[in-house]
Steps between C-alpha positions, in 0.01 A plus 500: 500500500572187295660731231722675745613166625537296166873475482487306866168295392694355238803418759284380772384252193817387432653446842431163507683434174784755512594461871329215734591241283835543387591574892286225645715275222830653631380449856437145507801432298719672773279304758553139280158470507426289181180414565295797654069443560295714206364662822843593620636630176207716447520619891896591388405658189222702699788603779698683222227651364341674827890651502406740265320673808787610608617671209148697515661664828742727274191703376399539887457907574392582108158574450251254376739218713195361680283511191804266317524342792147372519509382085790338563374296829187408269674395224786310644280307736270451165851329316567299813250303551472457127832331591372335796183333310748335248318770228848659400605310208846606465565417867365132424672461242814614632428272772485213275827572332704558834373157668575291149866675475623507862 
């Protein structure tokens, strides 16, 4: 199943990176929030990622849909709490850069 799913494994890597941070960056800037905790960045970045669910609902009714379903649950939960942990590096990192420059 991995193979079948590779395209996504590679996206559900990257979510963090590509789309949590640079929203949670645009959401605290429209919030003035200069100064958000490490806890509450990552819990922002985290938010934007679990969004992705409900693009998964526009391959509801094909077949296989609970099959993707189920990798994607497994690895997205995997990739948050990477997040969660602090183990994301990108996401620290980013974290670093926004709190220094805000």
């Amino acid at each position: 199943m991995q193979d079948r799913y590779f395209e996504l494994e590679l996206m559900i890597e990257g979510l963090a990176k590509s789309i949590g941070v640079p929203n949670a960056n645009c959401y605290f800037r429209l919030s003035r929030k200069r100064r958000p905790s490490r806890d509450e960045y990552r819990r922002k970045v985290t938010e934007f990622m679990l969004a992705y669910m409900h693009m998964l609902d526009m391959f509801r009714g094909l077949d296989g849909f609970d099959d993707l379903k189920t990798f994607v649950d497994d690895r997205l939960r995997h990739e948050v709490e990477q997040v969660l942990k602090g183990r994301n590096k990108d996401v620290e990192k980013r974290y670093d850069y926004y709190v220094m420059n805000e």
